[in-house]
VEXMI-308572 format. One line per 10 residues: number of its first residue (from 1); their letters; for each residue x, y, z of C-alpha. Coordinates in steps of 0.05 Angstrom, whole numbers, plus 5000, padded with zeros to 4 digits. Layout:
VEXMI-308572
NUM) a) X Y Z  ...;
This chain:
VEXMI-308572
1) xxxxxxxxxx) 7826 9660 3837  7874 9711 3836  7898 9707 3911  7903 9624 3900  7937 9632 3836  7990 9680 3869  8006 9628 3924  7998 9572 3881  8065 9533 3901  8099 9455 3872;
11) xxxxxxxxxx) 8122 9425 3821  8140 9412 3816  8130 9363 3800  8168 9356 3833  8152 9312 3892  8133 9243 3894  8182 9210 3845  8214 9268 3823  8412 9260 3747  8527 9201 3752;
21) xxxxxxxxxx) 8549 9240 3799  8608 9280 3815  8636 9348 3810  8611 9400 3756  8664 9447 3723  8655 9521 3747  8668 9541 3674  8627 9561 3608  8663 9499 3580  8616 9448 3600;
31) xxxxxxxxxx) 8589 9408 3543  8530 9339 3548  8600 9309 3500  8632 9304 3565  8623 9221 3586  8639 9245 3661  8652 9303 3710  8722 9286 3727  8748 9277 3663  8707 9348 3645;
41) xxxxxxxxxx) 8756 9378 3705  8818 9346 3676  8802 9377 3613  8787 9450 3640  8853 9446 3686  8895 9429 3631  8863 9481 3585  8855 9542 3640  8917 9598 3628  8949 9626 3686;
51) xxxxxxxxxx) 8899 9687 3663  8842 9657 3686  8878 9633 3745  8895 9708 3757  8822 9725 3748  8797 9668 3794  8844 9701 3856  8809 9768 3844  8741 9734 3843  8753 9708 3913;
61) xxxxxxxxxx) 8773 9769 3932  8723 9805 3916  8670 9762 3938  8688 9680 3935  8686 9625 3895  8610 9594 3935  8614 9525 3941  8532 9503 3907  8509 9432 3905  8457 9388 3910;
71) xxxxxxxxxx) 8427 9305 3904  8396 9291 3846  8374 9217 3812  8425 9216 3763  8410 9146 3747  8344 9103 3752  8277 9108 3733  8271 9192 3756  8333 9212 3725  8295 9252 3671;
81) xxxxxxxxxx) 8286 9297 3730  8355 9296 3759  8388 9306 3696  8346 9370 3682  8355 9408 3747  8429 9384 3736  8427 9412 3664  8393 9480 3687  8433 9498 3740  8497 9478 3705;
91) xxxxxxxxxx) 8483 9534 3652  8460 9586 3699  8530 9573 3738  8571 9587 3670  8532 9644 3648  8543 9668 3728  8620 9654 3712  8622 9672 3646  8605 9746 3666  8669 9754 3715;
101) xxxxxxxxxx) 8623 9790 3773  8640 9785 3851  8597 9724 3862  8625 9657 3818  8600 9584 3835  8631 9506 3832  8572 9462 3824  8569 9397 3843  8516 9350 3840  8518 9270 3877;
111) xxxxxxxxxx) 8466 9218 3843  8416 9198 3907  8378 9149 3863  8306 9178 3887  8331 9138 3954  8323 9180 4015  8381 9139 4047  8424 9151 3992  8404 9218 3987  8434 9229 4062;
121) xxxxxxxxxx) 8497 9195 4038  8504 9236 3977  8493 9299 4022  8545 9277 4061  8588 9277 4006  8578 9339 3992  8578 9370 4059  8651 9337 4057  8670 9371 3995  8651 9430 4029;
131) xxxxxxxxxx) 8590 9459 3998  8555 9522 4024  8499 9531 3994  8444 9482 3974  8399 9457 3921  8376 9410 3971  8344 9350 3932  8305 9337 3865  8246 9293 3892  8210 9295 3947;
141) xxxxxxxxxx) 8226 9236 3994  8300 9243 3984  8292 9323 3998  8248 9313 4063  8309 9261 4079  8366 9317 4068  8331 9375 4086  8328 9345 4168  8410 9349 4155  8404 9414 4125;
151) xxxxxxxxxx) 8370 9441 4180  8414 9418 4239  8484 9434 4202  8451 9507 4197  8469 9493 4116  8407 9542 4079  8377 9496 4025  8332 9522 3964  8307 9454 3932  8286 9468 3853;
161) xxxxxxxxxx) 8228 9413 3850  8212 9383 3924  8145 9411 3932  8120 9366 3993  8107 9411 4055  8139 9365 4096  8203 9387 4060  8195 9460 4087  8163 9450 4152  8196 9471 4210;
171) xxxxxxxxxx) 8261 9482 4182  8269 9560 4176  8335 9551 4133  8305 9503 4074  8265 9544 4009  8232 9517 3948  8231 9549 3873  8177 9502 3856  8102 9512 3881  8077 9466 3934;
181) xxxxxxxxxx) 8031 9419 3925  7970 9428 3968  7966 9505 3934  7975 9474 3868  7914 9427 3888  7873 9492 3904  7893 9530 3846  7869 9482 3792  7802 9472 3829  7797 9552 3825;
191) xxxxxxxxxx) 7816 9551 3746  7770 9490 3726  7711 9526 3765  7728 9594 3727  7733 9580 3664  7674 9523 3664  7719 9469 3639  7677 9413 3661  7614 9397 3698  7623 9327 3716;
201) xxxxxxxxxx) 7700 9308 3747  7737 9251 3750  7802 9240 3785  7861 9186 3773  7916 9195 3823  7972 9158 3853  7960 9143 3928  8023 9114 3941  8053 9183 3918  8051 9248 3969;
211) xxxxxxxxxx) 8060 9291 3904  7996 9265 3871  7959 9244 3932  7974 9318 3966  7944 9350 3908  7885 9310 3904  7862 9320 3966  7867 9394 3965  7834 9394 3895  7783 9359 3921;
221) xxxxxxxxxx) 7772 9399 3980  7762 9464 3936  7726 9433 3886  7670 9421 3938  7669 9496 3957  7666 9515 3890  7614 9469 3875  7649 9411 3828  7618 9353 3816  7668 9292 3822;
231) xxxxxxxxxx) 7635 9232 3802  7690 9186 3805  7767 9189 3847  7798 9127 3827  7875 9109 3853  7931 9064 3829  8008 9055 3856  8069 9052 3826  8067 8975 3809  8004 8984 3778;
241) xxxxxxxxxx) 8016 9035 3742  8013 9004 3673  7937 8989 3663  7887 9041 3668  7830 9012 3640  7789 9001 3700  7799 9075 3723  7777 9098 3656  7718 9059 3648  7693 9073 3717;
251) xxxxxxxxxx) 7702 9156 3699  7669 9141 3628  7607 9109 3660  7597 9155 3713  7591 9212 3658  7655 9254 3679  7670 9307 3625  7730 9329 3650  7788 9285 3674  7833 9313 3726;
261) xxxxxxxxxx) 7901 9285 3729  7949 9303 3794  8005 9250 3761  8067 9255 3723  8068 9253 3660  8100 9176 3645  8027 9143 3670  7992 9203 3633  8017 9184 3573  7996 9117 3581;
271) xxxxxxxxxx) 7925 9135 3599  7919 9185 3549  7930 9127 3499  7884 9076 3534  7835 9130 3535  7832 9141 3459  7833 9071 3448  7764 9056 3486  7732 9111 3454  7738 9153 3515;
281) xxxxxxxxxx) 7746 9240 3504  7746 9278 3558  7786 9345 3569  7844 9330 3610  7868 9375 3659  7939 9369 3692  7991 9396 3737  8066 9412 3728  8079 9342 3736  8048 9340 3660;
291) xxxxxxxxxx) 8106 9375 3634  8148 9336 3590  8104 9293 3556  8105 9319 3493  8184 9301 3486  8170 9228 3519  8203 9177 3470  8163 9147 3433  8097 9181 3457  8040 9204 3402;
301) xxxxxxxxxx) 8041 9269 3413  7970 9276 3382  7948 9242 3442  7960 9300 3488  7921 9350 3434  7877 9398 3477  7908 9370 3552  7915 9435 3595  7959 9448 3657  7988 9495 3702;
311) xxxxxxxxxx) 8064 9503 3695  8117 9551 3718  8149 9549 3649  8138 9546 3584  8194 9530 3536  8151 9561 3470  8148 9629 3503  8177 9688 3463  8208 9725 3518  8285 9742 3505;
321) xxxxxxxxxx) 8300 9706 3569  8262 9640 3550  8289 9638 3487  8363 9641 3507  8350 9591 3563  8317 9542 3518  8378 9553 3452  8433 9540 3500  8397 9476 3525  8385 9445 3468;
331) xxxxxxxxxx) 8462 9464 3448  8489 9437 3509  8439 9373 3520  8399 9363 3463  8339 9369 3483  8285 9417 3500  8277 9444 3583  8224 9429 3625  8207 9468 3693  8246 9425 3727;
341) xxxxxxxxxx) 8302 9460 3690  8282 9516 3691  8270 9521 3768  8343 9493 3777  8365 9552 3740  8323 9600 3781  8355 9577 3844  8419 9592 3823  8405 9671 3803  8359 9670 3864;
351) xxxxxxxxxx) 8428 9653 3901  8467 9702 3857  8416 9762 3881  8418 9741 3948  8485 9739 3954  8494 9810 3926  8442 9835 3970  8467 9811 4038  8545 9829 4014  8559 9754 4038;
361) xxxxxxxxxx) 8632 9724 4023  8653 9659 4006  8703 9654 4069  8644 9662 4126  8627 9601 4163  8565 9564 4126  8519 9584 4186  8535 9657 4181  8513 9641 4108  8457 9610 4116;
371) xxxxxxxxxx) 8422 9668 4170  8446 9714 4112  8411 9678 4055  8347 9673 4107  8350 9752 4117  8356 9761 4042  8303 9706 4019  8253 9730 4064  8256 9800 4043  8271 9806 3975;
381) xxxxxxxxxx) 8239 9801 3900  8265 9757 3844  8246 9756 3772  8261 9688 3736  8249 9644 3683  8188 9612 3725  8163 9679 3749  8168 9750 3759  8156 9787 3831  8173 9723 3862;
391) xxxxxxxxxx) 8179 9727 3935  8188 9679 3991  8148 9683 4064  8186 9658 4122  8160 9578 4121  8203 9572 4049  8152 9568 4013  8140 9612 3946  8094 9659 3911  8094 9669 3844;
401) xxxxxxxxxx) 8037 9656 3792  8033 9596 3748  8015 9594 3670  7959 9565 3642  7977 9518 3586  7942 9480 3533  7970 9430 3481  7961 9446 3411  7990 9431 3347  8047 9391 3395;
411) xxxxx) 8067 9452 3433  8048 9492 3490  8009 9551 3484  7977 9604 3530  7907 9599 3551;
């Protein structure tokens, strides 16, 4: 358990469907008020003394003003998800500023609409504006899109949620912050085995989803060595992903005690509800994909009372760290992170030590950079917001251990 826990890898949740665009003020200035980017830059320009100015020029000297950016859907139906690595990295970047060090950032984030061929566009974009250093995409299509780019302009890309495989695979200069899903798979199999959560399983899963069809079929792979019963593996698609009662009724009359759900957390919510209204109580078991639905407008949270997952992050935790993270969100964006945030702001103090580390400079060419942030990844240990010890092998992917979660009283707490 403990050595599939360690590499348990996505998330997040990253993938399948995992905020407008423009340029991002390199300042501790930057407020949700702010209707749009440029106007934010106006406003900073006209309001930044020659001081700062002064300051800025030493900054470069010392070690550069790094060019970071990144697609994101800023707009459509997975902006919830482009919008919170947006928000998380944004406040990583001013508290990076803020402190006045070697290393300072301008972020800058393009909307790809969760549309791989606008995701290329909006990379271009930003490979015009001259960024350096990637956050490659939010979700996963768009990020195994970019990440192609990434590879052959020799740009090193650390993607906050992508978690498909195909993201990292054979591309030695693109990382990911979030766990991958085919571990993530494996590692809830292991947990639902240990702990004796259920007897008799039954899966719902998109299939027209690599995030939630990658998991499944890893979970369902280990849950056969570890000698799981699933009595029922039932599928829907995007356009069908409004009625659930067919899926239900088949896991309710096949006996399944324990419902297994490898989905985001919009058609959880939904089946959660449809559940409780046939009658049907099973305990639900998620993945990271499940965080978030207890601040899902108009959701009952009751609904989700006893659901468990495996997260990266848990906003409720009392760590000093979490806790400052989670105020400053809610001050800035009014609302409360989830992983995807907090992942986005891992990647930029996973830059930040990486940066130190390798004693790289803003005025290299972005290829020297990126063999330097390769060299540094691959060999060094990061302590985050999603995970402490956290190390990276040489295929991208990460290792760090995920948190087992259950819902209660509407909040998360540690199992």
């Amino acid at each position: 358990m403990k050595k599939a826990l360690s590499i348990f890898c996505a998330a997040a949740m990253c993938t399948g469907i995992l905020a407008g665009c423009g340029n991002t003020g390199s300042t501790a200035e930057t407020t949700p008020a702010a209707p749009a980017e440029s106007v934010q830059a106006d406003s900073q320009a006209a309001e930044t003394p020659a001081a700062d100015a002064a300051d800025n020029a030493d900054n470069t000297a010392a070690g550069g003003v790094f060019k970071i950016g990144g697609t994101a859907p800023l707009t459509g139906a997975a902006a919830i998800y482009g919008n919170a690595v947006k928000n998380g990295a944004q406040i990583a970047v001013d508290e990076i500023n803020a402190e006045g060090g070697a290393v300072q950032f301008d972020l800058k984030y393009e909307d790809d609409e969760n549309d791989p061929e606008k995701a290329v566009s909006a990379y271009n974009a930003l490979k015009d504006w001259g960024v350096q250093l990637s956050l490659g995409s939010v979700t996963t299509k768009p990020c195994e899109a970019t990440s192609t780019d990434h590879f052959a302009d020799r740009i090193f890309s650390l993607t906050p949620s992508a978690s498909s495989t195909a993201v990292t695979e054979g591309k030695d200069n693109v990382f990911q912050m979030c766990f991958a899903d085919p571990n993530q798979g494996t590692a809830s199999a292991d947990y639902i085995s240990e702990k004796q959560l259920g007897t008799k399983i039954a899966v719902i899963y998109r299939n027209d989803d690599v995030y939630s069809s990658g998991i499944y079929e890893k979970f369902k792979a280990q849950a056969e060595s570890n000698g799981l019963e699933i009595v029922s593996a039932t599928t829907f698609t995007d356009a069908s992903s409004n009625d659930f009662s067919v899926q239900l009724g088949e896991a309710k009359n096949a006996g399944a005690d324990l419902l297994f759900l490898p989905i985001y957390y919009q058609p959880a919510s939904l089946i959660l509800k449809q559940a409780s209204d046939m009658g049907y109580t099973p305990t639900v078991f998620g993945v990271d994909g499940m965080d978030g639905i207890l601040t899902l407008e108009g959701f009952d949270t009751s609904l989700a009372e006893g659901v468990m997952l495996l997260t990266p992050f848990n906003a409720d935790a009392e760590d000093e760290k979490t806790k400052s993270f989670v105020s400053k969100y809610k001050e800035q964006f009014g609302d409360v992170p989830n992983q995807f945030a907090a992942d986005a702001y891992d990647c930029v103090y996973a830059y930040k030590t990486a940066l130190e580390n390798s004693g790289a400079t803003a005025d290299i060419t972005a290829e020297e950079l990126c063999e330097k942030m390769i060299q540094s990844f691959t060999s060094m240990t990061f302590d985050g917001l999603t995970g402490e010890g956290v190390t990276w092998d040489s295929t991208g992917a990460v290792s760090k251990s995920p948190k087992g979660m259950i819902i209660e009283n509407g909040a998360y707490v540690g199992l």
